[in-house]
N, C-alpha and C positions, 0 to 999 in steps of 0.2 A: 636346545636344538630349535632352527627356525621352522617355521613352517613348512617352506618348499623341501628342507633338508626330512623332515618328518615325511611328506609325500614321496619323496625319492625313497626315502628307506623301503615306505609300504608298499610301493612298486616292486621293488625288488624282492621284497620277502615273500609277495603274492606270485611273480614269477619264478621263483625260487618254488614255493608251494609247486607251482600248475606244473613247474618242470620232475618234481618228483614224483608225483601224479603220473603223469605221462610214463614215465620211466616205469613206474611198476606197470603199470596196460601195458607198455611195448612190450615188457618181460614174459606177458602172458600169452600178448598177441603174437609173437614172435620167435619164442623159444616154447613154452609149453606143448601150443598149439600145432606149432609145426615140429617138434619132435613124437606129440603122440599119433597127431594124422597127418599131416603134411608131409613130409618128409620120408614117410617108409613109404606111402605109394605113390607121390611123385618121382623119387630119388635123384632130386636134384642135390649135387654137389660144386664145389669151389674149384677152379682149376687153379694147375700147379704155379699157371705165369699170372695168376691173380696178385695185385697190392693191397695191404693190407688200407684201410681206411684214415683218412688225416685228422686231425684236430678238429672241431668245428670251428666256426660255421663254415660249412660247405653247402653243391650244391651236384644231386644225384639225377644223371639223368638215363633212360633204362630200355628199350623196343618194349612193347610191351603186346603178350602172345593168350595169357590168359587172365583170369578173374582174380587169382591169387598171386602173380606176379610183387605184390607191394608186401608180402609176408614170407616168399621166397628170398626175395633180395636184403630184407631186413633182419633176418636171420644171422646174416656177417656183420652186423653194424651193433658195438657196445652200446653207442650212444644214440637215443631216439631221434627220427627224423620226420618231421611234418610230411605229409603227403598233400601235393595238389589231385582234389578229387574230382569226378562228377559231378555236380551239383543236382543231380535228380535223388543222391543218397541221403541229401537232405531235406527235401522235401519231405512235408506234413511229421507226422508225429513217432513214435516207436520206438526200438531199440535202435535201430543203423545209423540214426541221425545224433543219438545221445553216443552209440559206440563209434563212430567217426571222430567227434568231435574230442572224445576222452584219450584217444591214440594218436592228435595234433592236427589229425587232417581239417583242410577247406577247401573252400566246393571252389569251381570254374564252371562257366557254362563248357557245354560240351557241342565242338565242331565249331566254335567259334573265339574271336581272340576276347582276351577277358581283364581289362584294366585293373578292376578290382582286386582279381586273383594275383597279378602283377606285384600291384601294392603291399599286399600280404606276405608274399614270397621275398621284396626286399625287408621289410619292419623285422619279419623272422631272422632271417640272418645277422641282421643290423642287433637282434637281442641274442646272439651266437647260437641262432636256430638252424640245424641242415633241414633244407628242403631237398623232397623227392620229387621231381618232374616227371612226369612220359608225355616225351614231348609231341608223340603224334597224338593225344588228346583223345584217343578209345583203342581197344585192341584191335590188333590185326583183323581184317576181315576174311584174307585168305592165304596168312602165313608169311607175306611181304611184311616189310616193315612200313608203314603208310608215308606220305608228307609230311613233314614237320613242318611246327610253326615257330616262325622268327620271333624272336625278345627277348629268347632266355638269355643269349649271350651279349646281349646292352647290359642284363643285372651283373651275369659275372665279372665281367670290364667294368662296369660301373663303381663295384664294390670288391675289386678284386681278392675273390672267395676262390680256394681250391675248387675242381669238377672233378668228379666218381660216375665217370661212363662204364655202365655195365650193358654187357652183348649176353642177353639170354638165349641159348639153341635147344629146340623141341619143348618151349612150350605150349606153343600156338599146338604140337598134335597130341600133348595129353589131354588137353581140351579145346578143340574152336570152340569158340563161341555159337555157334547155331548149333552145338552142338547134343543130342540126346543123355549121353551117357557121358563119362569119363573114361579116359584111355593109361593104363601101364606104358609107362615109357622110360625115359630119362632127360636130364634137362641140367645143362651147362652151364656155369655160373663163371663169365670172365670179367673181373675188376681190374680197374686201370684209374690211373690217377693221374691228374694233370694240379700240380702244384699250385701255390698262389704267386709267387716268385715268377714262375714260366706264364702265367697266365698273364702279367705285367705287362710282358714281354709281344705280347701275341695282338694282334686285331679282332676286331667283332667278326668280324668276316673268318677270319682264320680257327678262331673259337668255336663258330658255328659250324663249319667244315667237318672240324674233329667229331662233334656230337654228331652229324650225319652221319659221317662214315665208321665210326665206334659203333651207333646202335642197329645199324644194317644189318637185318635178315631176313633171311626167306627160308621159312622152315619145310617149307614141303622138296625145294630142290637141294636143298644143301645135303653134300656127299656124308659129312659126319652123321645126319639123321639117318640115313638108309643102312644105316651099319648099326642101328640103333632097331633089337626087336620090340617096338612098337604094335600093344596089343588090346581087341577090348571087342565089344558088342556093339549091334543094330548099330552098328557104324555108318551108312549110309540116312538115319533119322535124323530131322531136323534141319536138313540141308536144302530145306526148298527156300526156309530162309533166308539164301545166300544167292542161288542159283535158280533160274527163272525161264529161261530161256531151252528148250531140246537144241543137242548139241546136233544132231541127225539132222531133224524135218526143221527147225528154227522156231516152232509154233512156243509163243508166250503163257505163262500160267500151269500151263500141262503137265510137270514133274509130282510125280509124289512117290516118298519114299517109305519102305518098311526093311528092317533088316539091315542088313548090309546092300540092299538092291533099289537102285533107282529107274523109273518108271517112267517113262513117257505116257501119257494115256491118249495124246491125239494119234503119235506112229506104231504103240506099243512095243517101242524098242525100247531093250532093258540093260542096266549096267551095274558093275559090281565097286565099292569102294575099299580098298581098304586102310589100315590104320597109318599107313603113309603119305594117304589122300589118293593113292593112285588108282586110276578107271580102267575097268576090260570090261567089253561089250559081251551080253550074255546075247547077243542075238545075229544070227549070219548076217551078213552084207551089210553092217551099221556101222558109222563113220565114230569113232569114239578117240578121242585127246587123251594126252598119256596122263593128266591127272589134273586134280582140283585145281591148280594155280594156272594153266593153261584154260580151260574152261572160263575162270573168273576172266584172265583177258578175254578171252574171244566177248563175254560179256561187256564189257569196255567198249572193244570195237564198234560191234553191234549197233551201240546207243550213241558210240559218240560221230557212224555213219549217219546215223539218222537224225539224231539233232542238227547238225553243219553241214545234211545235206539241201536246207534253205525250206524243201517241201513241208508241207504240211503235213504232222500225223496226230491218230490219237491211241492212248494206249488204255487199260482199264482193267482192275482185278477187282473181286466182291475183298468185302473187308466189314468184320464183324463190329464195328463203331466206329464213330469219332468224339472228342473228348477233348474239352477246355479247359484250361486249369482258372480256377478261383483267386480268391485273396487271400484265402487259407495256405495258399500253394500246394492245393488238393484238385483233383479233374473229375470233370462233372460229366455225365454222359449228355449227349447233345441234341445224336437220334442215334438209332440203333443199325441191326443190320444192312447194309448197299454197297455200293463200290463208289472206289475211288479213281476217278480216271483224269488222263492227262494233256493235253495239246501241246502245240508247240505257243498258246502264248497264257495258257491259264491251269490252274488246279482245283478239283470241283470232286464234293461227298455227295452220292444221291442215295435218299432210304427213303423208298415211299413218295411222297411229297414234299418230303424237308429235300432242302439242296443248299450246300455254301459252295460257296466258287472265289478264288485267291488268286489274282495276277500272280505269275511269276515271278514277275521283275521284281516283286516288294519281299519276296519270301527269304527269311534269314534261318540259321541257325537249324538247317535241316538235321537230323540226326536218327540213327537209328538206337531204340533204347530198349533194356530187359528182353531183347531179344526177337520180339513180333509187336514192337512200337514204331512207328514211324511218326516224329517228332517236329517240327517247325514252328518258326515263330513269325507273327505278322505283327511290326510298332509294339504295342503291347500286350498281346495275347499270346500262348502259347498253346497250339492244339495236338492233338496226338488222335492218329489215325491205328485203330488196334488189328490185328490182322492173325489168321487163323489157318495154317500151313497154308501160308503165302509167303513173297518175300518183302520184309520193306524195306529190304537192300535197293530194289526196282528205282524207288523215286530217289534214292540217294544218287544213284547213278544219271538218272534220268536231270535230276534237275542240275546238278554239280557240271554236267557238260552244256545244259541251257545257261548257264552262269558263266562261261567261259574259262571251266577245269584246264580245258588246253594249255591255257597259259600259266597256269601253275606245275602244268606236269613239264610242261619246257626248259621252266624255272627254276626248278627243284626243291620248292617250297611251296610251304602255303601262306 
């Protein structure tokens, strides 16, 4: 045997290895796990116009509503598939980054587009790997399905690979993400498949259509959820997260919630949520939105009146640190308790006498992360502003329309 013939072999006996490797983690990750918890109190199941899954290599794209969404969906699938992930689950040391990596997954940065991750997702499939995309690139914030980002469908054109578009309904309300607790619900699992044969046939353009409109949802208006009893505790906790604004008086910061009941503290108008996101004012003469996903617009509006309205503002919430990541790909504290506040041409931490201040213009990769992080990146640093029932939805919002969001919302993409 020659040499190179000797290297091709060990290639292949080594991915041979890593693939049965994987195979017994997916068994655990996948079926153990979500038969002994997952699954009795999620009770998500398969619908009946579901297709069963094709050959590999394929490529799985999914809305994606909560935390465990890649262990839901991977529950129908015999055969293991690489997950594109977050790259913050990788960072520094532990289990999550050695259990990430044992189950296929690789990181992406998050809120941003990611060549690297690109790369990886074609090499996989090119060695008969299915990849899992979600292609809005974080969970839902408020039950929509967010913007997607363009490229997936250059790989599948590229390498004409079957696509496994799955539409999940009600996951986004057995758990938001700012969410306190977990919620009893139910959660629908529809698989579709688009062949490799028809994919041939198709445009990048035409491709990417399907994946938009296959993984469209909005869990808080859709008729099938409301018929769905949807149930659980301190329902209204954790939600200042998200929400920031008094729907009533418009005053900033002022929300805090306990229970089921959120709290104005500048109008002290109060309101009630429940497990379907929907709002009733507990207080006479107060102007109240039929539910969560109306609110989050009206927050849209709001900020993207006042960024395009040309004037000058500034906005500002306290925030329990800021925080730079290292060479370790660890973060360091920087100064401790201040606020962080905003204009319309710059971003600036003030604690004491320490103060950083960040053009706008240069600011990449904003994101919000583990739930009360507010993440950005400037050239080569990466900072994280930590926050303390506050929201650091704020600046996502805030800066995404000083970037000129408009045109991505007109566009239909990101």
């Amino acid at each position: 045997m020659t040499e190179n013939a000797m290297l091709n072999f060990m290639e292949k006996e080594m991915k041979l290895g890593l693939f049965l490797y994987r195979k017994f983690m997916w068994n655990i990750a996948t079926h153990l796990f979500n038969n002994v918890y997952l699954k009795p109190y999620y009770n998500f199941y398969k619908t009946r116009q579901s297709d069963p899954f094709p050959d590999a290599p394929f490529i799985v794209v999914c809305n994606h509503g909560t935390f465990f969404d890649p262990w839901i969906i991977g529950t129908y699938s015999k055969t293991p598939f690489a997950y594109m992930t977050n790259d913050d689950g990788f960072r520094g040391k532990g289990i999550t980054p050695w259990y990430l990596k044992s189950i296929g997954a690789f990181p992406k940065k998050k809120g941003a587009s990611d060549f690297k991750a690109m790369k990886t997702t074609m090499e996989l499939l090119r060695d008969n790997y299915p990849v899992c995309i979600f292609p809005e690139g974080q969970t839902t914030w408020d039950g929509e399905t967010q913007l997607i980002y363009r490229g997936i469908e250059k790989i599948i054109k590229k390498l004409e690979v079957s696509v496994v578009t799955i539409h999940l309904q009600g996951n986004f309300l057995v758990k938001p993400w700012w969410a306190a607790t977990k919620r009893k619900g139910s959660i629908s699992v529809n698989i579709k498949v688009i062949d490799k044969e028809t994919v041939k046939t198709m445009t990048t353009d035409q491709i990417f259509d399907i994946i938009k409109t296959s993984i469209y949802q909005n869990d808080i208006k859709d008729p099938r959820n409301s018929t769905i009893p949807f149930r659980g505790t301190m329902l209204a906790e954790g939600l200042e997260r998200l929400v920031w604004i008094c729907m009533d008086c418009g005053c900033e910061d002022s929300l805090v919630t306990e229970g089921d009941t959120i709290t104005c503290t500048s109008c002290g108008k109060k309101w009630s949520i429940d497990a379907h996101c929907k709002l009733k004012s507990l207080t006479p003469s107060t102007a109240s939105l039929d539910d969560l996903k109306d609110w989050s617009e009206m927050h849209k509006e709001k900020v993207r009146s006042r960024v395009l309205s040309g004037a000058s503002f500034t906005t500002e919430t306290p925030a329990a640190g800021l925080y730079c990541e290292n060479d370790k790909k660890e973060f360091d504290l920087i100064c401790g308790p201040g606020s962080l506040s905003l204009s319309d041409s710059e971003l600036r931490y003030c604690s004491g006498g320490d103060t950083k201040a960040w053009p706008v213009a240069v600011i990449e990769d904003y994101v919000v992360q583990k739930k009360d992080i507010f993440e950005f990146r400037l050239v080569d640093k990466t900072w994280r502003v930590v926050f303390s029932a506050r929201s650091p939805m704020k600046w996502v919002y805030y800066i995404r329309y000083m970037k000129n969001f408009t045109t991505c919302e007109a566009q239909g993409h990101l």
